[in-house]
C-alpha positions in Angstrom: 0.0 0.0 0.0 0.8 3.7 -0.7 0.9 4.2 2.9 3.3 2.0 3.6 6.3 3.2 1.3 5.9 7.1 2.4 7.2 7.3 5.8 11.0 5.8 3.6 9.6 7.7 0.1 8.9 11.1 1.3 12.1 12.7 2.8 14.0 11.5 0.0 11.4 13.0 -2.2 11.9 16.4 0.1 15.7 16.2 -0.4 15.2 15.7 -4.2 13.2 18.6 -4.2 15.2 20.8 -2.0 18.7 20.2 -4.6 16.8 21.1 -8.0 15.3 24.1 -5.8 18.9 25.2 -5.5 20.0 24.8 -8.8 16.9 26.2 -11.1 17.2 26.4 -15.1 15.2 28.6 -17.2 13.3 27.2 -20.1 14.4 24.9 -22.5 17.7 25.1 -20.4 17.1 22.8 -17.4 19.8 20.1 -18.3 20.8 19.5 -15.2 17.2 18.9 -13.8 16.6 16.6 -17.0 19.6 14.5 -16.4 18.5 14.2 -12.4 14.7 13.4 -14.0 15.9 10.9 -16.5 18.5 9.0 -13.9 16.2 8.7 -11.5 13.6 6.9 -13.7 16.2 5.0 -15.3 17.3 3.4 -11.8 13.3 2.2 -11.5 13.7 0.4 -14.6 11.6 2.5 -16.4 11.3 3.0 -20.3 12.9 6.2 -20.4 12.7 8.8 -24.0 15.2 12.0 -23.4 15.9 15.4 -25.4 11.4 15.6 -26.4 11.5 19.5 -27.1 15.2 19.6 -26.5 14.8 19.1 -22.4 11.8 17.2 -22.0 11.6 13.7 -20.9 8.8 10.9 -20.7 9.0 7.4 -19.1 6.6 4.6 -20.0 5.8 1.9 -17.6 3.5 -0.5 -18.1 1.5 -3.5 -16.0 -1.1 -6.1 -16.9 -2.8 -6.7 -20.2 -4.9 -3.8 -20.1 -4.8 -1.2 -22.8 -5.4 2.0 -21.6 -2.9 4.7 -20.9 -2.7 7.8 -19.2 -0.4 11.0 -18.8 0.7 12.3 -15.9 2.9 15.7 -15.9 5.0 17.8 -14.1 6.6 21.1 -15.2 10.9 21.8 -14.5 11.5 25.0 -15.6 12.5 28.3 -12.8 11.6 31.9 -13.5 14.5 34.8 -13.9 13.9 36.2 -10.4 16.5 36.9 -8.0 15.7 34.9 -4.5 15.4 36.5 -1.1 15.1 33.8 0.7 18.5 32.4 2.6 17.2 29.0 4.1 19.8 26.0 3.0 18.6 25.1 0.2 18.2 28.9 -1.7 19.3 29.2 -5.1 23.0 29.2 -6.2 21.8 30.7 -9.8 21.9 34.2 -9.8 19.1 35.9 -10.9 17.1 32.5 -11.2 14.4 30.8 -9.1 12.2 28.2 -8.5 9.2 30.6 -7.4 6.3 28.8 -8.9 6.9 25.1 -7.2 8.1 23.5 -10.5 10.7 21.8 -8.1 8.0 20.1 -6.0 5.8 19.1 -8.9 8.9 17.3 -11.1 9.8 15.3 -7.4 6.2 14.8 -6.6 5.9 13.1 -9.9 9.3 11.6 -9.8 8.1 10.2 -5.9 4.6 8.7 -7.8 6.5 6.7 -10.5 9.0 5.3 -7.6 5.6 4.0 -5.8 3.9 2.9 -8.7 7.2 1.1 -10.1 7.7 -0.8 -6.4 3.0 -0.8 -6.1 2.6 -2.5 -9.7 -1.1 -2.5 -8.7 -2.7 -0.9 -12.0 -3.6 -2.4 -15.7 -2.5 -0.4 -18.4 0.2 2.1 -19.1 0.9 5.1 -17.3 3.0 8.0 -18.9 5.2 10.5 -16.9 5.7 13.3 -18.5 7.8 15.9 -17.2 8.0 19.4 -19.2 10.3 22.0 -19.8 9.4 25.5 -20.7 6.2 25.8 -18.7 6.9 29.8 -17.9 6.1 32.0 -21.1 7.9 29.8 -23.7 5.4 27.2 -24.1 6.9 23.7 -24.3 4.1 22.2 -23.6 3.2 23.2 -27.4 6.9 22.1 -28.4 6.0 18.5 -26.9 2.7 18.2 -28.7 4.4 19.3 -32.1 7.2 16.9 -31.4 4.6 14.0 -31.5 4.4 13.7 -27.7 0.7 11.6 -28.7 1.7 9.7 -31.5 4.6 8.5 -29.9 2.9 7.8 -26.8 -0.6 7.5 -27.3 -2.9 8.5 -24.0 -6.5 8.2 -23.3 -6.4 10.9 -20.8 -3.6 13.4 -19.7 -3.8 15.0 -15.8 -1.6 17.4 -14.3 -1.0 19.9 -11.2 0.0 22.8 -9.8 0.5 23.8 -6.2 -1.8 27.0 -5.0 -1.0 29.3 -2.1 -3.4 30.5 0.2 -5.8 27.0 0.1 -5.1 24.8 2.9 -2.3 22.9 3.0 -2.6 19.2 1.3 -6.2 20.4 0.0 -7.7 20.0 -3.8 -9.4 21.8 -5.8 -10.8 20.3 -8.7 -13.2 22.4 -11.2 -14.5 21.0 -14.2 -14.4 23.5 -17.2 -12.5 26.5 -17.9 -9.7 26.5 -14.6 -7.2 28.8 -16.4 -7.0 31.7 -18.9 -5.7 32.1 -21.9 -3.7 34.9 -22.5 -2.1 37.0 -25.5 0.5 39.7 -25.7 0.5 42.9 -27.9 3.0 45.6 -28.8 1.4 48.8 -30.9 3.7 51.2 -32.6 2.1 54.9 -33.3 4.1 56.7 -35.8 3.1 60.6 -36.1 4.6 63.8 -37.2 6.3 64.8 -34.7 7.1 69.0 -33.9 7.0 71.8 -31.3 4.8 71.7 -28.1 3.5 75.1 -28.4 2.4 74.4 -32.4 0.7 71.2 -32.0 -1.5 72.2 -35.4 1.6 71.5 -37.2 2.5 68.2 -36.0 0.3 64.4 -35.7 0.5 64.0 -31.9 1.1 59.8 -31.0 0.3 60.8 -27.4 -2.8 61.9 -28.1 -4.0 59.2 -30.6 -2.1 56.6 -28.3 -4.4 58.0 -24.6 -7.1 57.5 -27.0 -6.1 54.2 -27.9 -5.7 52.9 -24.3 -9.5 54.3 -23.4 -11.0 52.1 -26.2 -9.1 48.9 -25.6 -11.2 48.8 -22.4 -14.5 49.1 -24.2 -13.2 45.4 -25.4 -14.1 44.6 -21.7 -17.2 46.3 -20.9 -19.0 47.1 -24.0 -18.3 44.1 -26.4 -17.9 41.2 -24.2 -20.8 39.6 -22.2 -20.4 40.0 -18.4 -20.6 36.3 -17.7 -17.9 35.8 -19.9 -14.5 36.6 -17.9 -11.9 39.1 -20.0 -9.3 41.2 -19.2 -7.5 43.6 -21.5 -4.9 45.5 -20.0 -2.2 48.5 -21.2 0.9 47.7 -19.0 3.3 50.0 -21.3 3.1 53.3 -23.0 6.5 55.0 -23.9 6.7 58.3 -25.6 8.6 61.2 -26.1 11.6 63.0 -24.1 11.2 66.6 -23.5 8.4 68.9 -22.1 8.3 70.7 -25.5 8.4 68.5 -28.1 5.8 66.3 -30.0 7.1 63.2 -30.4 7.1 61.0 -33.6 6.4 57.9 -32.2 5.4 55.8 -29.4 5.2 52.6 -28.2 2.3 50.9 -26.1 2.3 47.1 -25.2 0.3 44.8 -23.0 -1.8 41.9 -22.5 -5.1 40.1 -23.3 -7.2 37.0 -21.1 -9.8 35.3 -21.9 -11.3 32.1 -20.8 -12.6 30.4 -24.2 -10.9 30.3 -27.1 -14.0 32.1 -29.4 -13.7 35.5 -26.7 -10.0 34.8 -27.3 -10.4 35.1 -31.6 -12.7 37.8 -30.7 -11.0 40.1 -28.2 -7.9 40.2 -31.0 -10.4 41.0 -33.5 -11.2 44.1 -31.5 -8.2 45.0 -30.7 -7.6 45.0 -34.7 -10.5 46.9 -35.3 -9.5 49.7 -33.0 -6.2 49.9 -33.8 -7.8 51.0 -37.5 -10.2 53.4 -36.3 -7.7 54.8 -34.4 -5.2 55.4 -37.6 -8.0 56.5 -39.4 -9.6 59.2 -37.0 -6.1 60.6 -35.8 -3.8 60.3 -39.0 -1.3 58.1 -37.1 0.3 54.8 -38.7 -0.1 52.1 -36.4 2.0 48.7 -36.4 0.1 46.1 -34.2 2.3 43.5 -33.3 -0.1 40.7 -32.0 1.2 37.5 -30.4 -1.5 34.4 -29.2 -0.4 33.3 -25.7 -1.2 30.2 -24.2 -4.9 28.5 -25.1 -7.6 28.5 -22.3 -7.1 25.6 -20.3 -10.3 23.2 -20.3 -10.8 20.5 -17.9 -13.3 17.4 -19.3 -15.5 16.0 -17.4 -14.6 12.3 -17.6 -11.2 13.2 -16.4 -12.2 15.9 -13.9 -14.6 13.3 -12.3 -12.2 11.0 -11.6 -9.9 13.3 -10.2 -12.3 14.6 -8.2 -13.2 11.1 -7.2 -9.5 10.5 -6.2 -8.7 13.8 -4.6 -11.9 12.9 -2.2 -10.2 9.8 -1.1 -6.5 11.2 -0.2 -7.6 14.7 1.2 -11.9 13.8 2.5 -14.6 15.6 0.8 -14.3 18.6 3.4 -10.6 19.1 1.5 -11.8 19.2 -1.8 -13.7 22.1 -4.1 -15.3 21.8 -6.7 -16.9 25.7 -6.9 -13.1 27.6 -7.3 -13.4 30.5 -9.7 -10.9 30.3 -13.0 -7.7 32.0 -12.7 -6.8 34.3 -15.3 -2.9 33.3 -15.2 -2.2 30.9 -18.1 -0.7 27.4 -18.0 0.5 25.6 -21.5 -0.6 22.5 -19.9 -3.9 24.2 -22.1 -1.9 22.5 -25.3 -2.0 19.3 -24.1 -5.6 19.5 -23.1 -6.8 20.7 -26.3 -5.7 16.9 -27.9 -6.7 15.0 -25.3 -9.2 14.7 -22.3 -7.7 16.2 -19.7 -8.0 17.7 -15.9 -6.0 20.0 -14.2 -5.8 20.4 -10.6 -4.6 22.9 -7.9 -3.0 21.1 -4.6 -2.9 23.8 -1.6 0.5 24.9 -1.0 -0.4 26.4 2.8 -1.8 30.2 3.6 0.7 31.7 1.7 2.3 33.9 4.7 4.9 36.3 4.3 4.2 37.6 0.8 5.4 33.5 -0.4 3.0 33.6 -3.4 3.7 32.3 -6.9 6.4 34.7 -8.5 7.2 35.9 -5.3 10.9 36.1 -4.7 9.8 34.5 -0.9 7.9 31.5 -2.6 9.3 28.5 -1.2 7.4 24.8 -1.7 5.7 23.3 1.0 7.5 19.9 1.6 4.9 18.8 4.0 2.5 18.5 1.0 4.9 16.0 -1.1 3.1 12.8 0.5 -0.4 14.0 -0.6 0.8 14.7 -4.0 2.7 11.5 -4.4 -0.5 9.5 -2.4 -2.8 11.5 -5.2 -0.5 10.3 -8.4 -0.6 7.1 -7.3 -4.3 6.5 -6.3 -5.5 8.5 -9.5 -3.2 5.8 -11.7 -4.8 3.2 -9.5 -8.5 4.3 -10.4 -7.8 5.1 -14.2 -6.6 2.1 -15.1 -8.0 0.0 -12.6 
């Protein structure tokens, strides 16, 4: 039993943890935390594939006759963030951090295939997957373009993500829309640039560019149904140098969220359309630069019930909720989602004290959730491919 191999698996699992903590790797860099991955799974005997989207590795195992197969992931890259912390086991990368808990989730999972290796108690195949690239650069894409699918076909694909501020060792487990999707925009005004005090001479980019920023929001709250979450949001806006003087050009740049993919088409529709008007009604030349972010992440219900079903049994149905709102951060486990059934699920982290939040440079893991994480890999492998 599961129960049995913790009290021996879990501080291992801890220390594990705590040495990739120290040494984080940015994305699509985290060659060191591969190798540790891919050794690690090697010494369980494990089929083990190396260098999927140039870090990334997956390890097959497989019991019985049965011929279903799952996916279960885990995420290995750090963030460029300088750490404040200065327990033991603080980064020796300067400048980089573990700060999102992509340290626990790769030795959570690394914990689960160690239980399910020594457990053999499922029929079917089970698929670790552990990602690079989670943090802006998408490998989660990179994996599904690479094949990840055909080469390791999977009936169903889970993952997880720790969340600060709900209880420690709790679940929650929402079926639907669970995270946003999320697109980035630069916009370039080009004007005529000339003297302060002769404005009728010149085509003023500041103006056209304040005007601009107030229609964006109309995205928001005039084109997009209320119950329908959206945010649209001008984080930059760079123009000009001196007090009198027009200048030519101008520079504003932010983000877009949306929780379907149709609002998503739509809100960069709009932001197209304004763009235009905008050229058109001030005389400015506009250059939108518009990048698509991360798909919506979708949970399906045949997945999402059964974690649910599973996260019941390790945490009790007080420890587990199904009513969380979405969360308009983005997570590119949303590729993998989009080819096959999947479910996505937050594991509480602890209350979050101290300003230790995701992205915070305080963020530490909570080691004392490793043995429900490991207890929920295992039991949901159990009851998929039972």
């Amino acid at each position: 039993m599961i129960n049995e191999l913790l009290p021996t698996l879990t501080p291992k699992i801890a220390a594990l943890r705590r040495d990739i903590h120290a040494h984080p790797e940015l994305a699509f860099n985290e060659k060191r935390t591969a190798e540790k991955v891919a050794d690690y799974l090697d010494g369980l005997g494990l089929e083990v594939h190396r260098g999927i989207a140039r870090t990334g590795v997956v390890a097959r195992l497989s019991l019985g006759s049965g011929k279903r197969a799952i996916g279960l992931r885990a995420d290995m890259d750090a963030l460029p963030l300088a750490e404040l912390n200065t327990f033991p086991h603080h980064s020796t990368h300067a400048g980089k951090m573990h700060a999102c808990g992509h340290d626990g989730h790769t030795a959570m999972l690394l914990g689960a295939a160690e239980a399910l290796s020594k457990l053999r108690n499922f029929d079917g195949t089970v698929y670790f997957i552990f990602q690079p690239a989670e943090e802006h650069e998408g490998g989660g894409r990179v994996m599904v373009e690479e094949g990840l699918f055909e080469r390791f076909p999977m009936d169903m694909v889970f993952g997880l993500h720790n969340w600060p501020g709900m209880a420690a060792g709790s679940f929650g487990v929402t079926e639907g829309s669970v995270m946003a999707g999320t697109d980035r925009f630069e916009i370039q005004l080009t004007g005529r640039g000339g003297h302060a005090a002769m404005p009728h001479q010149a085509v003023d980019v500041v103006l056209a560019g304040s005007a601009l920023v107030q229609a964006m929001q109309s995205l928001v709250s005039r084109n997009t149904d209320p119950l329908d979450a959206a945010v649209v949001s001008v984080t930059r806006f760079h123009a000009g140098h001196a007090d009198n003087v027009l200048p030519e050009t101008a520079v504003l740049g932010g983000t877009v969220r949306s929780l379907n993919g149709e609002l998503q088409d739509a809100l960069e529709e709009g932001v197209r359309r304004i763009c235009s008007g905008i050229e058109a009604t001030y005389r400015v030349s506009i250059d939108l630069r518009y990048e698509r972010g991360y798909p919506p992440t979708i949970n399906a219900p045949e997945p999402c019930f059964i974690a649910r079903e599973v996260a019941r049994q390790v945490a009790g149905d007080a420890q587990v909720r199904i009513d969380l709102p979405p969360s308009m951060g983005a997570e590119d486990f949303a590729y993998m989602a989009k080819v096959v059934p999947a479910c996505y699920v937050w594991l509480g982290n602890g209350p979050g004290e101290g300003g230790c939040m995701l992205h915070s440079p305080h963020y530490d893991f909570n080691d004392e959730i490793i043995a429900t994480g490991i207890r929920y890999w295992v039991r949901l492998a159990q009851r998929a491919l039972a």
